[in-house]
C-alpha positions as a printed NumPy array, in Angstrom:
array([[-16.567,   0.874,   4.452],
       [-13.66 ,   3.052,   4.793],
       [-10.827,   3.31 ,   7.725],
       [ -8.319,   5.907,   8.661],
       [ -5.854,   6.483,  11.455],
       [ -5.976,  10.307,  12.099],
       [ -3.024,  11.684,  14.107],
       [  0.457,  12.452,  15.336],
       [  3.248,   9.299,  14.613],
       [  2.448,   6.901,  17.304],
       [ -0.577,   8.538,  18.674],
       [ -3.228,   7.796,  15.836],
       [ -6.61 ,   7.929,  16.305],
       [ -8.997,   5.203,  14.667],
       [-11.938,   6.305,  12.311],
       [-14.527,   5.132,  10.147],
       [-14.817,   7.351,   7.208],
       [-18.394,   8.42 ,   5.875],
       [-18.483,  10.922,   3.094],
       [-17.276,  13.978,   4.336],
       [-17.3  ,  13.094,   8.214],
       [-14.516,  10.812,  10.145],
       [-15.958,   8.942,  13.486],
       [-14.008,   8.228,  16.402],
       [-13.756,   4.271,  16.754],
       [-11.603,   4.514,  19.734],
       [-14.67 ,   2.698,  21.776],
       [-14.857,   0.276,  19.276],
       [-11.053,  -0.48 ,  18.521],
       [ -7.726,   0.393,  19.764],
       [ -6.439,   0.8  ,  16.207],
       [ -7.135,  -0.141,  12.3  ],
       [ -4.862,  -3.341,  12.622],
       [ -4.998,  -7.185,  12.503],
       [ -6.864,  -7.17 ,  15.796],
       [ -9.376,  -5.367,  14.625],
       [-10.11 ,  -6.911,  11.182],
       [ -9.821, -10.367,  12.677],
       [-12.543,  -9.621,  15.668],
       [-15.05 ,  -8.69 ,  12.851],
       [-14.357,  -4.879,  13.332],
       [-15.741,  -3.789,  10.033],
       [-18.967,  -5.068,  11.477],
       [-18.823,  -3.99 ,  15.025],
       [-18.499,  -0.29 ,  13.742],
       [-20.904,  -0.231,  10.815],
       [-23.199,  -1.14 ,  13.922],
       [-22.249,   1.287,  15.897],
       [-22.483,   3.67 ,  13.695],
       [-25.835,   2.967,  12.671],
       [-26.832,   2.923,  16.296],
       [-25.468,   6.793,  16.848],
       [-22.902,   5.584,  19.454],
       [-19.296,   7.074,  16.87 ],
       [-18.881,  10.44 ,  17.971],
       [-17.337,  13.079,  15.34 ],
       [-13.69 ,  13.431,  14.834],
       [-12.648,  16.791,  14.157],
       [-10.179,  16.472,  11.443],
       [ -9.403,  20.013,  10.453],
       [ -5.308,  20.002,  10.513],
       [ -4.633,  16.187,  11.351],
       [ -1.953,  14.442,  10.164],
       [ -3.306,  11.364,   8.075],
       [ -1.139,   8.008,   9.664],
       [ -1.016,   5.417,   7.523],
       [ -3.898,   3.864,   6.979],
       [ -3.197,   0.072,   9.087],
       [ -1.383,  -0.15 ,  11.857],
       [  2.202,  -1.686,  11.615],
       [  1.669,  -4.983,  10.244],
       [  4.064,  -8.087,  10.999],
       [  4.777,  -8.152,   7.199],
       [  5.051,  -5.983,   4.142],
       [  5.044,  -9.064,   1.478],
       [  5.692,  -7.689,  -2.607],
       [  5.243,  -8.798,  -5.82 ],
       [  7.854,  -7.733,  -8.315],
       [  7.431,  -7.069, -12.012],
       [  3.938,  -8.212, -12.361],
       [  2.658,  -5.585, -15.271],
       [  4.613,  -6.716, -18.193],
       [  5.404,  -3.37 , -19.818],
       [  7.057,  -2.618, -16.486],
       [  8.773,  -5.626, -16.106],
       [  9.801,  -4.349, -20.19 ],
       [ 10.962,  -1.522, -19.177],
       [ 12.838,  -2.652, -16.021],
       [ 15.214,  -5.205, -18.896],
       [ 13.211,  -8.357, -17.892],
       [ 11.058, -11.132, -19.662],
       [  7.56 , -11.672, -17.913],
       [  7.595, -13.584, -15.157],
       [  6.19 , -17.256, -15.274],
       [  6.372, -17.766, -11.604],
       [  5.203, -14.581,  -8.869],
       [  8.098, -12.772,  -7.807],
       [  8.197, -11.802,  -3.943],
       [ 10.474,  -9.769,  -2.189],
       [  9.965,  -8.13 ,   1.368],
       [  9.401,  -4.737,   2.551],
       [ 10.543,  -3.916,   6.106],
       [  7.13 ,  -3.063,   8.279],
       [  8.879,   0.114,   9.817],
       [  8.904,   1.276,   6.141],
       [  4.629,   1.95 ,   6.471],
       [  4.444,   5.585,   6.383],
       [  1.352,   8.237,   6.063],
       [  0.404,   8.956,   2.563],
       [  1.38 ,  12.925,   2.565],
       [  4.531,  12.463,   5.041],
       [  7.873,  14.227,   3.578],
       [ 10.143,  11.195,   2.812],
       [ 14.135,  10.999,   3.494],
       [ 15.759,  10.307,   0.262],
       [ 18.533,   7.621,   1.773],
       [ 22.222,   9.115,   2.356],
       [ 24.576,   7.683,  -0.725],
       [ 21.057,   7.713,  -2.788],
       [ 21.589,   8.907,  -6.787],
       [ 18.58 ,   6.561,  -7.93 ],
       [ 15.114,   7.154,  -5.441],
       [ 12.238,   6.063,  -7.646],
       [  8.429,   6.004,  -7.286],
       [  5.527,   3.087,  -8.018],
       [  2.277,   3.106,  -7.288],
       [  0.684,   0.291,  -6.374],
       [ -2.425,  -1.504,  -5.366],
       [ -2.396,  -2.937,  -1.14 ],
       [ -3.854,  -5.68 ,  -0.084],
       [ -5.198,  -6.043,   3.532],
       [ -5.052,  -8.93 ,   5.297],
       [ -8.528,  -9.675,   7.388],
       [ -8.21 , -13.184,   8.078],
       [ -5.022, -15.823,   8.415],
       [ -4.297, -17.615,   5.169],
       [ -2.172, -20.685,   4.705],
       [ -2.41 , -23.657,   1.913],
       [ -5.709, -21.928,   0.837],
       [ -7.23 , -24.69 ,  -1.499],
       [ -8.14 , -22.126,  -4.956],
       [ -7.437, -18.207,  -5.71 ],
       [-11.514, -18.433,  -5.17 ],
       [-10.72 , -18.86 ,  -1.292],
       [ -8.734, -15.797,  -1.315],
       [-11.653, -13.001,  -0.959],
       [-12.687, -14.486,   2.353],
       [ -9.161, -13.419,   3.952],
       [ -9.015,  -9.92 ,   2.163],
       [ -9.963,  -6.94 ,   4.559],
       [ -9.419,  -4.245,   2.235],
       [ -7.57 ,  -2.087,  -0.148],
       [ -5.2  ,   0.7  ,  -0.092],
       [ -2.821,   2.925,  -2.012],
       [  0.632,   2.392,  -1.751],
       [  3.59 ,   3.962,  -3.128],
       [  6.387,   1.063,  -2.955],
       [  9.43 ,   3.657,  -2.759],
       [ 12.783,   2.028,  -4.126],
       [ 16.74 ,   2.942,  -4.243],
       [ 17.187,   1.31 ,  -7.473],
       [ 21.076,   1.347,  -7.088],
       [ 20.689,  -0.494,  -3.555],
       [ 18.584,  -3.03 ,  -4.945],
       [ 20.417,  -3.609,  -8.187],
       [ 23.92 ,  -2.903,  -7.733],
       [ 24.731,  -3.824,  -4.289],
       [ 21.931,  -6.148,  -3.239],
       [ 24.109,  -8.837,  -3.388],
       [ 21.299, -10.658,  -5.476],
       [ 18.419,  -9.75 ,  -3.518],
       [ 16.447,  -6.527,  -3.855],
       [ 15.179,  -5.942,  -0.086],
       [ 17.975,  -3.272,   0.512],
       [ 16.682,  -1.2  ,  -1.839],
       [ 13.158,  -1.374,  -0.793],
       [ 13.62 ,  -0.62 ,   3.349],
       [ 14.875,   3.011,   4.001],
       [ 12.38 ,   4.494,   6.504],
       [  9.377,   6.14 ,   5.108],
       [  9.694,   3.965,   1.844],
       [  6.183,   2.463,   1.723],
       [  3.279,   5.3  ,   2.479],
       [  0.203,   4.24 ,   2.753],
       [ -3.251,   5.118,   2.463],
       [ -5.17 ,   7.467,   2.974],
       [ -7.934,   5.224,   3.499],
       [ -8.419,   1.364,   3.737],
       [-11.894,   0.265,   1.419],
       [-13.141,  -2.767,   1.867],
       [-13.644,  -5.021,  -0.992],
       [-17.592,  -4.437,  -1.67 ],
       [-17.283,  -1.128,  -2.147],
       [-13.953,  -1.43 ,  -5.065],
       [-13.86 ,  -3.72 ,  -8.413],
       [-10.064,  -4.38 ,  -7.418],
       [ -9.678,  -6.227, -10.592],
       [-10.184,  -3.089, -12.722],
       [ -8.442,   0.085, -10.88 ],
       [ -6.77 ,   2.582, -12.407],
       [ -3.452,   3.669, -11.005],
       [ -1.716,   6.693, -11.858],
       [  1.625,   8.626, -10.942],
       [  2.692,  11.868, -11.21 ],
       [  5.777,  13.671, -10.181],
       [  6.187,  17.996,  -9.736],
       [  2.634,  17.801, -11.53 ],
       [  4.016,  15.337, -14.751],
       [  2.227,  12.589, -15.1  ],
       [  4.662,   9.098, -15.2  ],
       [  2.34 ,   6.216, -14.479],
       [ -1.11 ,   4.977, -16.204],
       [ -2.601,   1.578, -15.927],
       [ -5.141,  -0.279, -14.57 ],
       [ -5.16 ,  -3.479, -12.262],
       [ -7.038,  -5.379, -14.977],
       [ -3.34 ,  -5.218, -16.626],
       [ -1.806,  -7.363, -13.838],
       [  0.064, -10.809, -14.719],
       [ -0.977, -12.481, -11.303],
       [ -4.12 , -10.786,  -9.779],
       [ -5.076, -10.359,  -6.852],
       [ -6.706, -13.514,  -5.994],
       [ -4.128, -15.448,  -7.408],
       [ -1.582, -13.571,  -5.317],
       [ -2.937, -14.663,  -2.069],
       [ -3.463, -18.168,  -2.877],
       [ -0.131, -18.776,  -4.67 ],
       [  1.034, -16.708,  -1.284],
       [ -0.51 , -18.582,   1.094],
       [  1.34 , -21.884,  -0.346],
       [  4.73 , -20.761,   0.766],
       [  3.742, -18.38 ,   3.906],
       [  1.227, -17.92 ,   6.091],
       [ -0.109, -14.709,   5.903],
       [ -1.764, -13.125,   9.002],
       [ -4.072, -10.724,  10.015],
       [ -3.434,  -6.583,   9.122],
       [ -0.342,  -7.589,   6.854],
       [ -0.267,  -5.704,   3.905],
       [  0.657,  -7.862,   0.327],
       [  2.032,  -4.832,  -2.449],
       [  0.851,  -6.522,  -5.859],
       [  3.476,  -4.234,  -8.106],
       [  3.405,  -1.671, -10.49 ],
       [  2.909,  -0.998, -13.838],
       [  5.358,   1.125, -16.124],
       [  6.382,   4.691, -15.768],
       [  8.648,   4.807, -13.411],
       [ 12.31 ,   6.143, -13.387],
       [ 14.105,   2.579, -13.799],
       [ 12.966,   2.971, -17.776],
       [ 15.556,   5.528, -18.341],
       [ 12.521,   8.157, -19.913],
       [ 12.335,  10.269, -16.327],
       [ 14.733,  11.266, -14.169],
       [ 15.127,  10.025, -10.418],
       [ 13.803,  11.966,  -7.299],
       [ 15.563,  14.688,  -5.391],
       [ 15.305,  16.688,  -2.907],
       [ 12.366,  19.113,  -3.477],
       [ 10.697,  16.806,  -5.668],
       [  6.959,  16.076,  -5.157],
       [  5.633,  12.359,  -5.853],
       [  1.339,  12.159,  -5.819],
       [ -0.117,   8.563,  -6.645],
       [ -3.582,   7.558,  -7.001],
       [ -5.972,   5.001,  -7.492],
       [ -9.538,   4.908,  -8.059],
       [-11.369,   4.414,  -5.289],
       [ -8.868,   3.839,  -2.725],
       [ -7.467,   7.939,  -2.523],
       [ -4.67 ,   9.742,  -3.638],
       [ -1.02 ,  10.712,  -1.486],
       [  1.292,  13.255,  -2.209],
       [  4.891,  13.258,  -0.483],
       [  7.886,  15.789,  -0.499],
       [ 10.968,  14.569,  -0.85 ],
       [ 13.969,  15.663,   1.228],
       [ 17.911,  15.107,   1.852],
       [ 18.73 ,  12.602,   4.819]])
């Protein structure tokens, strides 16, 4: 099944996505968030939906939100394609690298984005989201980790690479927070209807393509991401887990960094595709 939130900032309608039409789940759910994927929402609308109870949600002209709700976390993984981590002047990791992402950063998928005041190094990377259905903590195997995945999105992990390299003080967070720095979406897909360990992601910016890859290329995947996750957090309901990028982005030194004007679309199989405009703060 697929989910959208259809609306102004802050006033988002809930829908189920079927083909062509969007349904109003506003009887059904007060929003696509932890609440909802938790209470077996998936289920609750594919019934009523089947029953004829979703009426039609006019879409024509809508903003698309983001695709969740706010979550209470935005957890990443950092270099985990090894020709990025290559190009980014780093060895492989052995162990999963995790940083954090701000929840304020969650952002529609075509929203203009701010490039951050002081800013001379904006950069792009798609990325594969992972939607948290069901609490996880000390799960016992990466096997366990399907029954606590809700679904996948599209997500463009937006990063100042001066903030997080030069004056991070050792940590990479402040280059991963300004507002509007994660969009996401347009849709969340559950996991029957994706083979999320062989999507291909792809990049482009004004048009020129950047990034090409495919999850299958992943160091950690996603299974193993919320297990080894779930040993040193507890990850709850509607939180989103980023699992990285693969190479193409302008941290190699082959493209040069966004400005203002610029226009950033990312895509993956599957899940949808976002494009966002990039302005001065």
């Amino acid at each position: 099944m697929r989910f959208a939130r259809l609306g102004a900032v802050g006033r988002e309608t809930p829908v189920l996505v079927d083909g062509e039409v969007n349904y109003d789940l506003s009887g059904v759910t007060r929003d696509i968030d932890g609440e909802f994927f938790e209470s077996d929402g998936p289920a609750r609308a594919a019934a009523a939906l089947a029953a004829g109870e979703l009426p039609v949600f006019e879409a024509d002209g809508v903003r698309v939100g983001a695709a969740i709700a706010r979550p209470s976390a935005v957890i990443c993984v950092g270099m985990n394609y090894a020709a990025h981590a290559a190009e980014s002047g780093s060895a492989p990791p052995e162990n999963l690298v995790m940083f954090l992402k701000t929840p304020n950063t969650v952002a529609g998928p075509f929203d203009t984005v701010s490039i951050p005041r002081g800013s001379t190094k904006t950069d792009w990377e798609v990325e594969l989201g992972i939607v948290i259905g069901e609490r996880a903590s000390y799960l016992d195997s990466p096997e366990d980790s399907i029954k606590h995945i809700a679904g996948f999105v599209v997500a463009n992990d937006l990063s100042e690479r001066d903030f997080q390299m030069a004056v991070s003080g050792g940590q990479w967070s402040k280059g991963k927070c300004s507002p509007g720095f994660n969009p996401t979406g347009p849709v969340v897909v559950t996991p029957d209807e994706v083979d999320y360990a062989n999507l291909r992601l792809r990049s482009w910016v004004n048009g020129e393509p950047r990034q090409d890859s495919s999850t299958a290329d992943l160091i950690f995947d996603v299974d193993y991401i919320v297990w080894h996750l779930s040993q040193f957090l507890a990850l709850e309901p509607g939180d989103l887990v980023l699992t990285g990028t693969p190479e193409g982005v302008a941290l190699s030194g082959r493209f040069p960094y966004l400005g203002a004007g610029d226009v950033v679309e990312v895509e993956i199989d599957g899940l949808g595709r976002q494009r966002q405009e990039f302005v001065q703060a």
